[in-house]
C-alpha positions as CSV (number, residue, x, y, z in Angstrom):
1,X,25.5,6.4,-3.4
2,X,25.0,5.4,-7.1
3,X,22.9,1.7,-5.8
4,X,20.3,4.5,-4.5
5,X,20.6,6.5,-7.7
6,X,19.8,3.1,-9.7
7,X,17.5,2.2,-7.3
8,X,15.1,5.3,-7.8
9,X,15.6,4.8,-11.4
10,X,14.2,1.3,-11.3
11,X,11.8,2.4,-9.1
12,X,10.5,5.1,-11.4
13,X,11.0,3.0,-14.4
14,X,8.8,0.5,-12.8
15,X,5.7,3.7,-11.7
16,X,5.6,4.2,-15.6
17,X,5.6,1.0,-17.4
18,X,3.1,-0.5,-14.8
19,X,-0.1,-1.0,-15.6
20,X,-3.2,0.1,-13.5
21,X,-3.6,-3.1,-11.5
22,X,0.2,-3.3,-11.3
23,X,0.4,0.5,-9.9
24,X,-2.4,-0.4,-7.4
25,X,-0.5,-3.1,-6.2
26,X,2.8,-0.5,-5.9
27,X,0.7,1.9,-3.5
28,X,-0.3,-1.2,-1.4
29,X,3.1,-2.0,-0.9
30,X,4.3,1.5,-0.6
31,X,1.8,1.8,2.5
32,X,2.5,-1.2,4.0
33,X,6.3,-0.1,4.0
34,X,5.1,2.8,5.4
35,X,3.4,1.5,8.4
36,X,6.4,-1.0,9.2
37,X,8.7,1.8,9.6
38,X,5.8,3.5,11.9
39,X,5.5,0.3,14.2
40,X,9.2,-0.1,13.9
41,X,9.5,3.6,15.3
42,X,6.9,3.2,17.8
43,X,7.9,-0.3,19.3
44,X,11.6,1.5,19.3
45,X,13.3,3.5,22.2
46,X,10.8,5.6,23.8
47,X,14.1,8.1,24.6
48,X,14.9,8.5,20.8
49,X,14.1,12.1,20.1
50,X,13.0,11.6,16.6
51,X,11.0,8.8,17.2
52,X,8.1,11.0,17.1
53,X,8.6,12.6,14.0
54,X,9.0,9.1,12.4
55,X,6.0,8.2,14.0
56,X,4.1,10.8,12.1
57,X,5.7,11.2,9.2
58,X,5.4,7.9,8.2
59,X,1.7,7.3,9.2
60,X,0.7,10.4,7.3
61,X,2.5,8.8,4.2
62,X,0.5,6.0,4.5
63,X,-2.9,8.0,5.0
64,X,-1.9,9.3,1.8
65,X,-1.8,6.6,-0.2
66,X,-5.1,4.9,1.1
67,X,-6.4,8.1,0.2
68,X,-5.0,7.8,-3.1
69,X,-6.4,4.1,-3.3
70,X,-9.7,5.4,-2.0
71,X,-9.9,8.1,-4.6
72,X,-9.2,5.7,-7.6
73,X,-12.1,3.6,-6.4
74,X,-14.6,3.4,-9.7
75,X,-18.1,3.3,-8.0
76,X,-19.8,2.9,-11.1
77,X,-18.3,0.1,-12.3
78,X,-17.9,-1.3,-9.0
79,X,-21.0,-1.8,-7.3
80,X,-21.1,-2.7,-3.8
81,X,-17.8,-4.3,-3.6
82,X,-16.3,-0.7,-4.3
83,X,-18.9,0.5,-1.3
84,X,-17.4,-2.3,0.7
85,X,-13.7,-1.1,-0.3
86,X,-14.3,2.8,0.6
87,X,-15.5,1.7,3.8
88,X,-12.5,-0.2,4.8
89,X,-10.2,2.5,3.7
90,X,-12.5,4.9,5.7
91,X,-11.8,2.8,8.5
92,X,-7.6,2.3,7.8
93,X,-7.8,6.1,7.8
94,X,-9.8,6.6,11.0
95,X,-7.6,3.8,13.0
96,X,-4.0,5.8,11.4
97,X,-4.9,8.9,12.6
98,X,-5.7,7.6,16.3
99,X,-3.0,5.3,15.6
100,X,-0.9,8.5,15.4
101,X,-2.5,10.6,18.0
102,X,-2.4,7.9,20.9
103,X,1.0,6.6,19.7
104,X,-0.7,3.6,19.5
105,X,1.3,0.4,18.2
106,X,-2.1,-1.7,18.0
107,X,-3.7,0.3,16.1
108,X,-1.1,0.5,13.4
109,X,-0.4,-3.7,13.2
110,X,-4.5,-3.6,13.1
111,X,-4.4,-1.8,9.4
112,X,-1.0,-3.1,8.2
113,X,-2.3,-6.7,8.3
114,X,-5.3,-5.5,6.9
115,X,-3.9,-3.7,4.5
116,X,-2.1,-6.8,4.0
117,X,-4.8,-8.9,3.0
118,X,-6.3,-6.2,0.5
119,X,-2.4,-6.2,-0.8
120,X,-2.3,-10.3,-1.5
121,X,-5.8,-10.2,-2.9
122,X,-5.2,-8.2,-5.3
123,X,-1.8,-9.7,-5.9
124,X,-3.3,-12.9,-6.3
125,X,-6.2,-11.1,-8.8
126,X,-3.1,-9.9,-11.0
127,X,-1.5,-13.3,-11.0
128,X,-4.3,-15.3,-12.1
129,X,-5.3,-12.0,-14.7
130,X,-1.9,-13.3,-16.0
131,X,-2.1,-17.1,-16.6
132,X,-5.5,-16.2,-18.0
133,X,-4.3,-13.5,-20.7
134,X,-4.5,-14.8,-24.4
135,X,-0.7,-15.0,-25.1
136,X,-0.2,-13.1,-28.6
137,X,0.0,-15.7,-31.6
138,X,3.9,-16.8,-32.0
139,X,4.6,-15.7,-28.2
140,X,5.6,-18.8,-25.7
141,X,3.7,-18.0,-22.2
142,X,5.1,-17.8,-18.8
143,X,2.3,-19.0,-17.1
């Protein structure tokens, strides 16, 4: 019991000292978790009486966050490619909740691997954000 109590103290200390790209990147992955435990739960035993609940509860978690994502979205600053990205998280939404309503396993892998490319994208954005950083005078980089 006190791993899980370090655990969600990790976890909490990594929410507040992220920065905005890095929280971004927290949600994807937070979603994507999300929607495994949702295909897990509907590939499962059809005869497990909670499976349902599972089901739901964790698809509407990860409706949640792509809502959160989608309201983040900066369409001033971003142009089309923010039109382009409010779309596609139209779209996850819109699959999820037939996803959810037809119990539908397709649906779900559909947006996780989506989802999945959005997540390494932006991963990938972060990373090369990184090794371009000016590294403070008297600081060895990383990179």
């Amino acid at each position: 019991m006190a791993a899980h109590g370090y655990a969600r103290t990790y976890q909490t200390q990594s929410v507040l000292t992220a920065s905005p790209g890095q929280l971004v990147l927290l949600l994807y992955d937070g979603a994507l978790r999300f929607l495994g435990l949702a295909r897990a739960a509907l590939e499962g035993s059809p005869h497990d009486p909670r499976r349902i609940e599972t089901v739901n509860s964790n698809l509407l978690k990860a409706q949640n966050i792509i809502a959160e994502l989608q309201g983040v979205i900066d369409h001033q600053a971003g142009g089309e490619i923010a039109a382009n990205l409010d779309r596609l998280y139209e779209y996850y939404n819109r699959r999820l909740i037939e996803a959810n309503l037809k119990k539908d396993v397709a649906a779900v892998v559909e947006v996780e691997q989506l989802l999945r490319e959005l997540r390494d994208a932006w991963a990938e954005m972060l990373r090369r954000d990184l090794r371009t950083a000016p590294t403070p005078a008297g600081v060895q980089s990383v990179a």
